[in-house]
C-alpha positions as CSV (number, residue, x, y, z in Angstrom):
1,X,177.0,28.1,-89.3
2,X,180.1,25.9,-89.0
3,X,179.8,23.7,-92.0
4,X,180.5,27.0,-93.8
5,X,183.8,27.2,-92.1
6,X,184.6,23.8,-93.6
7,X,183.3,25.0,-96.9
8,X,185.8,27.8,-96.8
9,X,189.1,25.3,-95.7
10,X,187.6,22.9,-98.7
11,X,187.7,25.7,-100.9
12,X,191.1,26.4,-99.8
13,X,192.5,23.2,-100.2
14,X,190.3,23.0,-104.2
15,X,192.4,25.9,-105.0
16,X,196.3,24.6,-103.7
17,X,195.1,21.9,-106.3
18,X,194.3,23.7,-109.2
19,X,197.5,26.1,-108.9
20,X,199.7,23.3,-110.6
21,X,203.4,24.9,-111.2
22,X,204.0,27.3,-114.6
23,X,206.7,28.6,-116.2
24,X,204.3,31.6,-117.2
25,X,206.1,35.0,-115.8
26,X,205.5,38.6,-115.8
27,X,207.2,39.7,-118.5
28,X,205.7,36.9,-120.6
29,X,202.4,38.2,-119.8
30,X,201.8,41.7,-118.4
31,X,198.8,42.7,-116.6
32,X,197.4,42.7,-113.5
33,X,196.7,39.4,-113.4
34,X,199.7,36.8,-113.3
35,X,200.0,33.5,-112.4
36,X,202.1,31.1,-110.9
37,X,206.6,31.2,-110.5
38,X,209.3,28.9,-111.2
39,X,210.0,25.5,-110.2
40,X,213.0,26.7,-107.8
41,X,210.8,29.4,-106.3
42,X,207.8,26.4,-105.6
43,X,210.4,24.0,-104.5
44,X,211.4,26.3,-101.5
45,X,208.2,25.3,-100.4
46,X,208.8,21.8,-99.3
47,X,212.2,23.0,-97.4
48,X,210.1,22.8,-93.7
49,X,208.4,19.4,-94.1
50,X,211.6,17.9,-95.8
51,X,213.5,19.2,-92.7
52,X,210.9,18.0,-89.7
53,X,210.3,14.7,-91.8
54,X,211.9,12.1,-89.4
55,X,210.9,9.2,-87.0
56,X,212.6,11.5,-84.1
57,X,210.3,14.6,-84.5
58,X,206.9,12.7,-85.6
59,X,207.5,11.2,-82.1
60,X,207.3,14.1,-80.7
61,X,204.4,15.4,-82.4
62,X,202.8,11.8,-81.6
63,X,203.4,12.8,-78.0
64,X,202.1,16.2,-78.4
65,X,198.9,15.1,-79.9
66,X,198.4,12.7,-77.1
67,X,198.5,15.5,-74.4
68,X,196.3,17.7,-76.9
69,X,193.5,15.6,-76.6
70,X,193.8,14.4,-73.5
71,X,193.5,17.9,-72.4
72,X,190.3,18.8,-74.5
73,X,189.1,15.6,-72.2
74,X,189.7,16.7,-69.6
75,X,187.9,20.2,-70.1
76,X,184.9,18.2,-71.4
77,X,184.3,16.6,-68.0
78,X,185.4,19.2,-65.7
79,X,184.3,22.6,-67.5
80,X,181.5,21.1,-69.8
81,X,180.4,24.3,-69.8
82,X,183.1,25.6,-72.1
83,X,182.4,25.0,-75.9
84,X,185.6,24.4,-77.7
85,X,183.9,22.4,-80.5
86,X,183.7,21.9,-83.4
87,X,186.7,23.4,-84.9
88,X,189.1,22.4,-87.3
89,X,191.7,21.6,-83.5
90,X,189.0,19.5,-82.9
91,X,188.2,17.6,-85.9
92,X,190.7,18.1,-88.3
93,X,193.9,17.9,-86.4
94,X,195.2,18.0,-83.2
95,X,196.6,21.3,-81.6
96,X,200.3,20.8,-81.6
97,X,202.9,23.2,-82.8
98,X,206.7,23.0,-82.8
99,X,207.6,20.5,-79.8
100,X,211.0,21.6,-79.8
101,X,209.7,23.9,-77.4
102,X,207.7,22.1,-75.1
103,X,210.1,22.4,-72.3
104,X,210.4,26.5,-72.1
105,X,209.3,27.2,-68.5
106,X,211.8,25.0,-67.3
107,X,214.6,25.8,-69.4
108,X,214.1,29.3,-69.1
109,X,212.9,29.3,-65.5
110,X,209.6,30.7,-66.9
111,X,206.2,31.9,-65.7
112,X,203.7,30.6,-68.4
113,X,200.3,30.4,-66.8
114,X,197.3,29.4,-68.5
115,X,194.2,31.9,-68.4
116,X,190.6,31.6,-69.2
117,X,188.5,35.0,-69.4
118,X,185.0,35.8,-70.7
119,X,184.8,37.9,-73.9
120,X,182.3,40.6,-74.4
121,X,179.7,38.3,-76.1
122,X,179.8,35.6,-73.2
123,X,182.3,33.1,-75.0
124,X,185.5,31.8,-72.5
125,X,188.7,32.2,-74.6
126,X,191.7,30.7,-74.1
127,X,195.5,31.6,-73.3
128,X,198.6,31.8,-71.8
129,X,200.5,34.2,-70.5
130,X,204.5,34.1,-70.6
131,X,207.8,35.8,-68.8
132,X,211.1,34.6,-68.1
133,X,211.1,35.3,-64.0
134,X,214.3,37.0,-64.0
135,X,214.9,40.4,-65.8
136,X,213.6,44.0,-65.4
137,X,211.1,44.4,-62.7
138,X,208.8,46.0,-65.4
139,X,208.1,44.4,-68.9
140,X,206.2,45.7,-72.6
141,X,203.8,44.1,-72.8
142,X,202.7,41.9,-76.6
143,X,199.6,40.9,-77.4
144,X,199.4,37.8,-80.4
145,X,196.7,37.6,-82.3
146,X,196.2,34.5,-84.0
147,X,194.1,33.9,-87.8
148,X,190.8,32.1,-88.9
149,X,190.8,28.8,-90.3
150,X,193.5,26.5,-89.2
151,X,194.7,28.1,-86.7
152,X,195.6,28.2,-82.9
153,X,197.7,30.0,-80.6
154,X,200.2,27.1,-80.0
155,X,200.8,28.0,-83.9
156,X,202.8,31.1,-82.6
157,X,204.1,30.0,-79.5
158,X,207.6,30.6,-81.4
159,X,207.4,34.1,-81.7
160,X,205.7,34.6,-78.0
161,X,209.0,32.4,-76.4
162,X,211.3,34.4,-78.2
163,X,209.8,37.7,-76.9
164,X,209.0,36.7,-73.6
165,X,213.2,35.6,-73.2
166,X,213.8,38.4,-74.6
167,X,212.4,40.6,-71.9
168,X,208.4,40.8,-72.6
169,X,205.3,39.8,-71.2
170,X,203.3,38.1,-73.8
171,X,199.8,36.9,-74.3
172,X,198.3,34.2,-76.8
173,X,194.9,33.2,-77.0
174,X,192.7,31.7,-79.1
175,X,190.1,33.8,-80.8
176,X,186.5,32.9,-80.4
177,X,186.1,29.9,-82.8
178,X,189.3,28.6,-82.7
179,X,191.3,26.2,-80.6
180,X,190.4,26.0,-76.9
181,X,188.5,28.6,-77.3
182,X,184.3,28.6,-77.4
183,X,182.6,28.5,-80.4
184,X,179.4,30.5,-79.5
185,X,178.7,33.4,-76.8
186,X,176.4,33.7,-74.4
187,X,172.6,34.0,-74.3
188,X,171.1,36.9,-76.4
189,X,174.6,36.7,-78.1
190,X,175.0,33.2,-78.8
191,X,175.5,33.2,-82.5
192,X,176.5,36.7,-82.8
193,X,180.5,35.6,-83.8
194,X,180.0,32.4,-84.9
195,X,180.5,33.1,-88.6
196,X,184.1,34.0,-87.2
197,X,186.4,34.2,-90.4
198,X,184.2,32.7,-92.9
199,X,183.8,34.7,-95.6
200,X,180.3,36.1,-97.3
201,X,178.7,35.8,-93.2
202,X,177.6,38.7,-91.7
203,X,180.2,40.2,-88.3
204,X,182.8,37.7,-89.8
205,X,185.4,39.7,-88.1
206,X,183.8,40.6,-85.1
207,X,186.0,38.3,-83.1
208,X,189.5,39.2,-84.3
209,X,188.7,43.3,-83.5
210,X,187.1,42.8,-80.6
211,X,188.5,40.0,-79.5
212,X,192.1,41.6,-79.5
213,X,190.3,44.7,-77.3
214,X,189.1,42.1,-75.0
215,X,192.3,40.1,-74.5
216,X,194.6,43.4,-73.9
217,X,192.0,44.5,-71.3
218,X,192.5,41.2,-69.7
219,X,196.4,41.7,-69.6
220,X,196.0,44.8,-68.1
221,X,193.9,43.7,-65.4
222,X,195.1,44.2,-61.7
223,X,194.1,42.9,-58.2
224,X,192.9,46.4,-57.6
225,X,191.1,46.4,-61.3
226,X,190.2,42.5,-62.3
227,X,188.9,41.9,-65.8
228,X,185.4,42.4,-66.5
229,X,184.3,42.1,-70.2
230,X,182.8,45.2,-71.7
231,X,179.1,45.7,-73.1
232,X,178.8,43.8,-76.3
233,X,177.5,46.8,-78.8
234,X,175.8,45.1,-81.1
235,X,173.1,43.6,-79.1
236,X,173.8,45.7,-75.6
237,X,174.0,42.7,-73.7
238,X,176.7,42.3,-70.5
239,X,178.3,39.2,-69.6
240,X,180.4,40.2,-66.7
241,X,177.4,38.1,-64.5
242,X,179.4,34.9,-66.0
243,X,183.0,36.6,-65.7
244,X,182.4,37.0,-61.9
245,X,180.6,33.4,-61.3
246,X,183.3,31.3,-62.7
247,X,185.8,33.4,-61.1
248,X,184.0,32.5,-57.8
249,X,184.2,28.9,-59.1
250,X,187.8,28.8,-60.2
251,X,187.2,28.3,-63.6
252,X,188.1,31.7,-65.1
253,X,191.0,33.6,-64.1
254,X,190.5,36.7,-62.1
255,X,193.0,39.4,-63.4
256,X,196.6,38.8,-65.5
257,X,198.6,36.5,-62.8
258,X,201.8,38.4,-64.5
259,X,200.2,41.8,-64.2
260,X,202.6,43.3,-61.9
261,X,205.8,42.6,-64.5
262,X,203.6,44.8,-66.9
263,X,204.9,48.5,-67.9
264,X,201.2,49.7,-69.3
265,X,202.8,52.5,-71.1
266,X,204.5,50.5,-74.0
267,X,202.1,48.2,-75.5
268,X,202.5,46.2,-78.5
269,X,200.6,43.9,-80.5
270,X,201.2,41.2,-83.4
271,X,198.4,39.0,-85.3
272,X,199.1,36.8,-88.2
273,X,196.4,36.5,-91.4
274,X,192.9,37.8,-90.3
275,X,194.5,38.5,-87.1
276,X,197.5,40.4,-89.1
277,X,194.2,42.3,-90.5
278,X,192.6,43.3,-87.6
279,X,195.4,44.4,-85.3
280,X,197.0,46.7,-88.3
281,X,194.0,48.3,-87.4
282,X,192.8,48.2,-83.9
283,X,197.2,49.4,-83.4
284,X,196.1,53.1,-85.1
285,X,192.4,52.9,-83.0
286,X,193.4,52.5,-79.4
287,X,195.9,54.9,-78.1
288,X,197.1,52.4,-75.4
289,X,199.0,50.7,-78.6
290,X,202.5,51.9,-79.3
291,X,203.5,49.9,-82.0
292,X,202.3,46.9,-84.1
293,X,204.0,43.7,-86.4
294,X,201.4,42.0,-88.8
295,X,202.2,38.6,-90.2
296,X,200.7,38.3,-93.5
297,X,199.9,41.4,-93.8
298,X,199.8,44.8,-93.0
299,X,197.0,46.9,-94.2
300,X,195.7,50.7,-94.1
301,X,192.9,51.3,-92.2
302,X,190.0,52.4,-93.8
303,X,186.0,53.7,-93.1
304,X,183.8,52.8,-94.1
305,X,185.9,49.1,-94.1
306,X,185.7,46.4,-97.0
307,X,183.8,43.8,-96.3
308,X,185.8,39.7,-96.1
309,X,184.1,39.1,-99.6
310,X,185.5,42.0,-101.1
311,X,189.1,41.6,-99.4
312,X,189.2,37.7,-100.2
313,X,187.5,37.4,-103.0
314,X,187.5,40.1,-105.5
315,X,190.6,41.9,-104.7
316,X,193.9,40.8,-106.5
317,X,192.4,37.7,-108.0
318,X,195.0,35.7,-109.9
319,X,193.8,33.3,-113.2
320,X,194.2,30.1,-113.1
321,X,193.6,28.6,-116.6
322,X,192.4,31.4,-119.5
323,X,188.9,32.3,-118.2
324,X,189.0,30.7,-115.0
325,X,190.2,32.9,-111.8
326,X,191.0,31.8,-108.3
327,X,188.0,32.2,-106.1
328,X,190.8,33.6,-103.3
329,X,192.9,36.9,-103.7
330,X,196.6,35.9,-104.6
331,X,197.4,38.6,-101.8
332,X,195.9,40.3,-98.8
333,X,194.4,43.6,-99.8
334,X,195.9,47.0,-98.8
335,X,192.5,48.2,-96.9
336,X,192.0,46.3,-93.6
337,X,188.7,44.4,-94.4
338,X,186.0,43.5,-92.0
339,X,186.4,46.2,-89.7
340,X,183.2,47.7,-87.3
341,X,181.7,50.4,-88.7
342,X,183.0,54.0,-86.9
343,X,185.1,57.2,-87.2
344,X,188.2,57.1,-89.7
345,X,191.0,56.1,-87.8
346,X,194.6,57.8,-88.8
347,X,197.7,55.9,-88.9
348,X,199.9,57.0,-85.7
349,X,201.8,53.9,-84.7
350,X,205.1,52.2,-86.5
351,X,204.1,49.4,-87.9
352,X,206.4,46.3,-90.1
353,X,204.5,44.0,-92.5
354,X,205.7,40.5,-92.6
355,X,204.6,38.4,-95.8
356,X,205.9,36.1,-98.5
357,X,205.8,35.6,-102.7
358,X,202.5,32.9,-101.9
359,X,199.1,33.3,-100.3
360,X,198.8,29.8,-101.3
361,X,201.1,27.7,-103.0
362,X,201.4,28.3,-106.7
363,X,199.9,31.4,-107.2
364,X,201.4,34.4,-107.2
365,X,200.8,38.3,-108.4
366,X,203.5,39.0,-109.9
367,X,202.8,41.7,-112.1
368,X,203.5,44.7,-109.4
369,X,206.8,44.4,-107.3
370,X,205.3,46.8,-104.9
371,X,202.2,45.1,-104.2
372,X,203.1,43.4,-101.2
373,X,204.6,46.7,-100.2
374,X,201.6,49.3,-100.2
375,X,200.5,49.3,-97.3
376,X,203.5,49.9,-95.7
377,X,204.0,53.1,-98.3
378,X,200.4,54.6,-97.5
379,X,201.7,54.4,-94.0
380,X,205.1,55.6,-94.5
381,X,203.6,58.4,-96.2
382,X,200.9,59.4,-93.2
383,X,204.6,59.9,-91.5
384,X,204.5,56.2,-89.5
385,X,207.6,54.8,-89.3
386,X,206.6,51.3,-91.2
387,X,208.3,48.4,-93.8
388,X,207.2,45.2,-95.2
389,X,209.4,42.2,-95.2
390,X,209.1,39.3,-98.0
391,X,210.2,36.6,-97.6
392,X,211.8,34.7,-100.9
393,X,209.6,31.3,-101.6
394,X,207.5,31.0,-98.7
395,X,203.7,30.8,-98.4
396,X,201.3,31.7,-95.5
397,X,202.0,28.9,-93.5
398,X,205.6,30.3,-93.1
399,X,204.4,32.7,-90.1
400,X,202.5,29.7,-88.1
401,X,204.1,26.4,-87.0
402,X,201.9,23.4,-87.2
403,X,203.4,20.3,-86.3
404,X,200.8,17.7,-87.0
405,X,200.5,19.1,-90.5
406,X,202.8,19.4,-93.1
407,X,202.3,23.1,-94.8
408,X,203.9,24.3,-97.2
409,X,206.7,26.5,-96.1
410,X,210.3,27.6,-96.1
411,X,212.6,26.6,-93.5
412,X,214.1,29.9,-92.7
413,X,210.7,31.8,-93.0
414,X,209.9,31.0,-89.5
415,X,213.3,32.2,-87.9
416,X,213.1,35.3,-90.2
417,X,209.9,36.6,-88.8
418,X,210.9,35.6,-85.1
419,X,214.3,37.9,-85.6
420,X,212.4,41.1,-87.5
421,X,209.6,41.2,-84.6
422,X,211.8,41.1,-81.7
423,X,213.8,43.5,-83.4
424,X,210.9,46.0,-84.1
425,X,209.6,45.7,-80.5
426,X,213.0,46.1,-79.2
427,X,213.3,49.4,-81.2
428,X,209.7,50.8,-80.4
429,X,208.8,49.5,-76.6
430,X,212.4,48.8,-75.4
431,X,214.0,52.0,-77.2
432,X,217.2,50.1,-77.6
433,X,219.6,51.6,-80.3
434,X,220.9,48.5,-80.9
435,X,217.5,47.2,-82.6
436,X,218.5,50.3,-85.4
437,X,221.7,47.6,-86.2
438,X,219.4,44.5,-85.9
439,X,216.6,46.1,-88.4
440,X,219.3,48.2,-91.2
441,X,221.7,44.5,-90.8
442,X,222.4,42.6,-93.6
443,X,222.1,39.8,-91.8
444,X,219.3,37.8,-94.3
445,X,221.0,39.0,-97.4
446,X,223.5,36.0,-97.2
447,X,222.3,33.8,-94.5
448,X,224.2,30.0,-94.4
449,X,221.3,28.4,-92.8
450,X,219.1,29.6,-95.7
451,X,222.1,29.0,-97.9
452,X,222.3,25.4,-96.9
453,X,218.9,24.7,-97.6
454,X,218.0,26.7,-100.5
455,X,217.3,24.8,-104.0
456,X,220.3,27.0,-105.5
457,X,222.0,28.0,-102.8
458,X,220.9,31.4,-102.5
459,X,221.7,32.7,-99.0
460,X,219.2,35.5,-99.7
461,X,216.2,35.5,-98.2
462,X,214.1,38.3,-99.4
463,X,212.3,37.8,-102.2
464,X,213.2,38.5,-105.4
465,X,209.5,39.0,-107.1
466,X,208.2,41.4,-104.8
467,X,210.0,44.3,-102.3
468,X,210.9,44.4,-98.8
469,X,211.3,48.0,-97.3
470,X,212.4,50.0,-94.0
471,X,212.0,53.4,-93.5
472,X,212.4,54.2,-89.9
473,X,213.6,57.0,-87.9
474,X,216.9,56.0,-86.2
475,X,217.6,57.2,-82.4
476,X,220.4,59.2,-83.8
477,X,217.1,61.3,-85.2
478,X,218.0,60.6,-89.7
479,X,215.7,58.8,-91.3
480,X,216.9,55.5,-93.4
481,X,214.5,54.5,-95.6
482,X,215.5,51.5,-98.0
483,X,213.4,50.4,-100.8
484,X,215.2,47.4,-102.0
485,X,216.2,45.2,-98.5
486,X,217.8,42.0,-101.3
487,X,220.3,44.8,-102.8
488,X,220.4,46.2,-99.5
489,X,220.9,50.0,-98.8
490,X,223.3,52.4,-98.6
491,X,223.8,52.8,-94.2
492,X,223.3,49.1,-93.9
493,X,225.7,47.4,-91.7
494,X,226.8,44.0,-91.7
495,X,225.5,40.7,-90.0
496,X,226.4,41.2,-86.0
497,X,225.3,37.6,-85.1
498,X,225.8,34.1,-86.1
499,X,223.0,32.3,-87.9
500,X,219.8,32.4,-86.0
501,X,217.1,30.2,-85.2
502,X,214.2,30.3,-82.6
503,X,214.7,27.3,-81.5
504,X,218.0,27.6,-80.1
505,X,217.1,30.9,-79.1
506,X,214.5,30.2,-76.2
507,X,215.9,27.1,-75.6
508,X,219.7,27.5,-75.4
């Protein structure tokens, strides 16, 4: 089964090569299928790697790298039962993200505790929790969900700082398959997620749906109620028997060790790419959910659900060359894909969309400015407060940091996503009117930092190809809904704060 997941990345990297740049546009030729953008709009690409490019940061990385696999050492002789490998943390690259933030427990006189709890097939997954220890007495609680692929939760350590100093309690994990995470399950359901993320294999998203169920039963576990994992339905297999042994051995961890900081009634969640996918959904499914921010991108849930093939593969396809089409979508599909089969689910929660002009670089779909966009309508339209953010030149790699490989981003993409998600969370499980301000600012429609960096100087960082919408109800009880963010709206107010970066944020 894993070679497959190889296949797929190889497939992924075929296609970055083949999407050379164009000066093809949209209105040179209509259709639904369009290909390719300027030279400026590619070029923003390089903006991250050209930034983190020097001897003093590669150090650091270097360092980071060190400890990464020192530590998957270290659980190969003293949990050799655990089955981290092979994935691509193992054999592609080291786990490292964005050392600048190595030190947050100190600076921030932080709880982060690392967890370990059994999922409902039998695989040990992977996390952390985080809080900063002083602030209220009771915290929202944000599950992140990380993607398929290339990707672990260090990748969105970023976003999880940001909201635990901002007054959350946060858990990341890897999903089954990826990271420090196991591979394969347990028993009778050994190989039952293994095909995790890969497309054209059978329960390919088992993991990511399930897998987000399991880690927010986890968080809400108490002394009083410690985590057990639920039956696995497909094969009606238990594995709380393994839960409760390496509990008793001190392996896994009993309950949350944050779980009394938790307020259980306001629950959010965030996943980026498949993860983005699958908790757009599971948000609308489980009424313990009150909101939900996906990073590349929101979609409508759906029954019966498309399958990965369908989503990645035959849905918004973009050509290439005359005659030869991209074997992956040049954006995520509307309808969540890879979803279990059950009862239609309607959209209750307010939920934000956070994507870019790329998929991957090079290609783009240019052909419909509200592309990017439609989910968030179909949403808006079921009566969900919702909005999609674009941002102007970046890529998929723009909502996860990896800092032992250089992918293709924007600078500012990063800091932009950070600021819209605590801002939505703020407004929707903090119910502070001053997210309204944060969310209807004009404070990325002439950004210096972006400014500074930018090809042209453009300080604006949504996109120009495709839109970026709000329509939420304010606490004053209006509505503002905005259709074009870049021109901004009429009710928008001006920047309140200085330039702002994660970074300095958490660390400051």
């Amino acid at each position: 089964m894993r070679p497959l997941r190889f296949l797929a990345i190889s497939v992924l990297v075929a296609t970055i090569v083949l999407a050379t740049p164009s000066l093809t546009t949209a209105a040179d030729r209509p259709g639904p299928l369009v290909t390719m953008t300027d030279p400026v709009n590619l070029a923003r690409l390089a903006e991250r790697s050209s930034h983190f490019a020097t001897p003093g940061f590669e150090a650091l990385v270097a360092r980071d790298a060190a400890s990464s696999v020192a530590s998957a050492l270290r659980v190969a002789i003293t949990d050799p039962e655990r089955q981290p490998n092979p994935n691509a943390c193992t054999l592609v690259l080291p786990c490292v993200g964005d050392p600048r933030l190595d030190n947050f427990a100190a600076a921030e006189h932080a709880e982060v505790r690392q967890v370990l709890f059994t999922a409902r097939d039998g695989a040990t997954l992977s996390g952390h929790v985080w809080a900063t220890r002083s602030g209220p007495v009771k915290r929202p609680l944000v599950v992140i969900l990380n993607g398929s692929l290339i990707d672990f939760e260090q990748g969105h350590w970023p976003a999880a700082q940001s909201l635990a100093r901002a007054g959350y309690v946060v858990l990341t994990f890897d999903v089954q398959g990826e990271g420090a995470s196991d591979q394969f399950g347990e028993g009778v359901d050994r190989s039952d997620s293994v095909s995790a993320g890969v497309p054209g294999l059978p329960h390919n998203g088992r993991p990511f749906y399930s897998g987000l169920e399991d880690a927010l039963n986890f968080a809400l576990s108490t002394p009083v109620h410690p985590y057990l994992p639920i039956w696995n339905s497909s094969s009606g297999a238990s594995h709380a028997a393994k839960q409760e042994r390496r509990v008793r051995e001190g392996l896994d961890s009993a309950f949350d060790p944050l779980w009394s900081t938790i307020d259980p009634s306001e629950i959010g969640v965030a996943g980026y790419s498949y993860g983005a996918v699958a908790a757009s959904y599971v948000a609308q499914q489980d009424h313990r959910i009150k909101t939900v921010v996906a990073w590349d991108s929101l979609c409508v849930p759906v029954q019966p659900s498309p399958s990965e093939v369908t989503g990645l593969f035959l849905s918004n396809q973009t050509e290439l060359l005359p005659g030869f089409v991209s074997p992956i979508a040049a954006a995520i599909p509307r309808d969540c894909f890879g979803a279990p089969a059950g009862p239609a689910v309607r959209p209750r929660v307010p939920s934000l969309g956070i994507s870019a002009d790329f998929v991957l670089p090079g290609l783009i779909q240019s052909s419909d400015p509200g592309s990017k966009a439609a989910g968030s309508r179909v949403l808006s339209k079921d009566g969900v407060d919702s909005g999609q953010i674009v941002i102007q030149g970046g890529s998929h790699a723009d909502f996860v940091f990896v800092g032992s490989l250089p992918l293709p981003a924007t600078l500012r993409g990063m800091d932009m996503t950070v600021w819209y998600t605590v801002a939505w969370f703020d407004k929707y499980l903090r119910h502070q009117p001053s997210a309204d301000r944060r969310l209807m600012s004009r404070q990325w429609n002439s950004d210096p930092a972006t400014r500074g960096v930018d090809p042209v100087h453009d300080g604006n960082a949504f996109s120009q190809i495709f839109d970026s919408r709000l329509d939420i109800r304010l606490a004053s009880g209006r509505r503002w809904d905005c259709e074009d963010l870049r021109r901004s709206c009429p009710g928008s107010v001006a920047a309140s704060t200085p330039a702002f970066d994660y970074a300095t944020y958490v660390t400051r």
